[in-house]
FILUM-772239 format. One record per residue (C-alpha): x, y, z; residue in one letter. Coordinates in steps of 0.25 Angstrom, whole numbers, plus 2048, in hexadecimal, padded with zeros to 3 digits. Example, Ala and Ser with C-alpha at 12.3 -4.5 7.8 and 13.67 -1.06 7.14 Angstrom:
<rs>
<r><x>831</x><y>7EE</y><z>81F</z><type>a</type></r>
<r><x>837</x><y>7FC</y><z>81D</z><type>s</type></r>
</rs>
This chain:
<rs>
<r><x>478</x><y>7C1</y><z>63D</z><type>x</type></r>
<r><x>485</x><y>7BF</y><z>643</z><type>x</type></r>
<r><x>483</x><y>7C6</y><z>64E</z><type>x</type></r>
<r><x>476</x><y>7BD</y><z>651</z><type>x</type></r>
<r><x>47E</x><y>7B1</y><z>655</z><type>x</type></r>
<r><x>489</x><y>7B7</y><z>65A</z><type>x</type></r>
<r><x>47E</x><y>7BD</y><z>665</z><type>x</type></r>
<r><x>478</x><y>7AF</y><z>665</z><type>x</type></r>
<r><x>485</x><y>7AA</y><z>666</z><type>x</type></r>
<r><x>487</x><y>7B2</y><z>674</z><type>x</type></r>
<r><x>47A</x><y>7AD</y><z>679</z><type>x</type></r>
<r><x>47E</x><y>7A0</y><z>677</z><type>x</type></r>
<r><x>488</x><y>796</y><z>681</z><type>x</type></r>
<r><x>494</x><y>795</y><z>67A</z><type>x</type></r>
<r><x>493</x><y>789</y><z>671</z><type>x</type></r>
<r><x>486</x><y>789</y><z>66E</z><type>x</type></r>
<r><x>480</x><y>789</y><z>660</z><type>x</type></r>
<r><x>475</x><y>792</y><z>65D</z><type>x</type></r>
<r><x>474</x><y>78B</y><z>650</z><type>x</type></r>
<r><x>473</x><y>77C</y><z>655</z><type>x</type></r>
<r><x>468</x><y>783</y><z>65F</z><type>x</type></r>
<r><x>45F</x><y>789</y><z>653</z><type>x</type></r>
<r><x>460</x><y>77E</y><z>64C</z><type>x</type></r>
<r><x>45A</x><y>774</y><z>657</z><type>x</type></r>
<r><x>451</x><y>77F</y><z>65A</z><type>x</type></r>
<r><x>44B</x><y>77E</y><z>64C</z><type>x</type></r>
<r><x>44A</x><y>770</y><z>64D</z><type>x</type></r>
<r><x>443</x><y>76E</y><z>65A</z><type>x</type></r>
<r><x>438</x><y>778</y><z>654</z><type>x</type></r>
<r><x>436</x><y>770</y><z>649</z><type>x</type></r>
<r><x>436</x><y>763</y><z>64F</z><type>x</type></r>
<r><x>427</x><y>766</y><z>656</z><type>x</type></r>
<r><x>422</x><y>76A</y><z>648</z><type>x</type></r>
<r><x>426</x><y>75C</y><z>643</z><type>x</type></r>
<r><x>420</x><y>754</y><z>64F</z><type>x</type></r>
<r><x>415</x><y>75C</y><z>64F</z><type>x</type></r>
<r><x>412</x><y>758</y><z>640</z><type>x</type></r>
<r><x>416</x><y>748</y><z>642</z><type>x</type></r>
<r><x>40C</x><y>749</y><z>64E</z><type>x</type></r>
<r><x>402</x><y>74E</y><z>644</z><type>x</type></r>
<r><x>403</x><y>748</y><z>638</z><type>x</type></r>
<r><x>402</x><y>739</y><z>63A</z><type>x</type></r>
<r><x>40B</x><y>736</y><z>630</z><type>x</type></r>
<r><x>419</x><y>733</y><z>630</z><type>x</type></r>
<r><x>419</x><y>737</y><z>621</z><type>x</type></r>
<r><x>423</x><y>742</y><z>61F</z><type>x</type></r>
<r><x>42C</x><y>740</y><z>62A</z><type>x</type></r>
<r><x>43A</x><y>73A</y><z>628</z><type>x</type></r>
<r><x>43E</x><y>731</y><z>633</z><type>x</type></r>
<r><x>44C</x><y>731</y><z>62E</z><type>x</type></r>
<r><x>44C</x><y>740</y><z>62D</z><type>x</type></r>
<r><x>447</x><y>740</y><z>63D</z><type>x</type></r>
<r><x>450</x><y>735</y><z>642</z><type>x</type></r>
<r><x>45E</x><y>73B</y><z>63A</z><type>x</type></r>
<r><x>459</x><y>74A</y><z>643</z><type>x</type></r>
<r><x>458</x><y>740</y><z>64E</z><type>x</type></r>
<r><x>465</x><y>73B</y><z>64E</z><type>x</type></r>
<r><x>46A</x><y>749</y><z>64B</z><type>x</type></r>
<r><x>464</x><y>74F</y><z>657</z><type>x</type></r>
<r><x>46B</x><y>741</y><z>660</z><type>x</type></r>
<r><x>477</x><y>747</y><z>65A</z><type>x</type></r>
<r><x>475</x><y>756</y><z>65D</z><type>x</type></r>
<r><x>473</x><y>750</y><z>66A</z><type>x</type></r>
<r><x>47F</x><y>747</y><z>66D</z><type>x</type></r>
<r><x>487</x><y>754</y><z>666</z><type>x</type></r>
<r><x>482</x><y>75C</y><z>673</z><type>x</type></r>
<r><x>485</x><y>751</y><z>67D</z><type>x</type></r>
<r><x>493</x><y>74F</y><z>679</z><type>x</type></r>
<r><x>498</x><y>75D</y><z>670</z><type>x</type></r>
<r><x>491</x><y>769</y><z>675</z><type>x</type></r>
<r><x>488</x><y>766</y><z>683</z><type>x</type></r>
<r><x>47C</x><y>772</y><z>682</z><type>x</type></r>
<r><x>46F</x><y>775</y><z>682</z><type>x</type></r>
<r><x>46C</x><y>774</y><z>676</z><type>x</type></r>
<r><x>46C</x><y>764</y><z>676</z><type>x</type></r>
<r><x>45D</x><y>766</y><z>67A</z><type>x</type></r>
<r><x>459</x><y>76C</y><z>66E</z><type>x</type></r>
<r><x>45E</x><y>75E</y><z>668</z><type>x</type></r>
<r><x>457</x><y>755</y><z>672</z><type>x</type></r>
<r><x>44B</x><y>75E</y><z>66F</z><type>x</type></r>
<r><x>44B</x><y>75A</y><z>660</z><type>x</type></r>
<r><x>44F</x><y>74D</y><z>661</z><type>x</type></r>
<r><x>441</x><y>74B</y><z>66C</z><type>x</type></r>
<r><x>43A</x><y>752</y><z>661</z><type>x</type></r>
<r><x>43E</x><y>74A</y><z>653</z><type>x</type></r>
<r><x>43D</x><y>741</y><z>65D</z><type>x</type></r>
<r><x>42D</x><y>742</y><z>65F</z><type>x</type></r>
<r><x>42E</x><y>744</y><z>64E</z><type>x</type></r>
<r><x>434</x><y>737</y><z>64E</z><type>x</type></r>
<r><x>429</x><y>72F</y><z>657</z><type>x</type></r>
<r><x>41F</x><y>737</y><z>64E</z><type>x</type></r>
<r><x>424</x><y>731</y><z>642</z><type>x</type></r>
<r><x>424</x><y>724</y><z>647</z><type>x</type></r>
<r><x>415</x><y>726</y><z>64C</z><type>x</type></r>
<r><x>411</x><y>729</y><z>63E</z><type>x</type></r>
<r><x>417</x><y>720</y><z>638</z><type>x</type></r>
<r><x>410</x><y>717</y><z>640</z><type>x</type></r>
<r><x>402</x><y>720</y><z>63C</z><type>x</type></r>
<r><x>405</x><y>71D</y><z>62F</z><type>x</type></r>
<r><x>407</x><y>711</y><z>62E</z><type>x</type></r>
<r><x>3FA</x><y>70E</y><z>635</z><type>x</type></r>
<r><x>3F3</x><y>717</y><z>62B</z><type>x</type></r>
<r><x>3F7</x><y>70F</y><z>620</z><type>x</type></r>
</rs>
């Protein structure tokens, strides 16, 4: 297994972190999913606004991270996210809206 990131490792521009990469990979996969359920549903039940706004603010913070600490590409994986629980978080808001007009 070692060997794996060490050849990843080699790919990679010095400074670079395959982990970090991987990780917003996985989130921007599931971000669609979630939209695509909000979009859906009509509901906001389920969803936790805090829960999205504390990733939110995260994903602001991986930003600035990138802007000032370590300049890469990678910084568009973040801005990715944050568009995507971004369009979750308008969703939420819309439903809300639904459901209180259906009650």
């Amino acid at each position: 297994m070692t060997n794996v990131f060490e050849s990843v490792r080699e790919v990679l521009p010095k400074g670079f972190s395959i982990f970090e990469i991987l990780m917003l990979v996985c989130f921007a996969a599931s971000w669609p999913v979630s939209i695509y359920k909000s979009w859906k549903s009509h509901t906001d039940k389920g969803k936790s606004f805090l829960f999205e706004l504390l990733l939110f603010v995260g994903y602001i913070f991986g930003i600035l991270h990138k802007c000032y600490h370590s300049p890469d590409f990678v910084i568009w994986l973040y801005v990715l996210n944050l568009v995507m629980i971004s369009m979750d978080m308008a969703l939420y808001f819309r439903n809300l809206k639904l459901d209180e007009a259906g009650e």
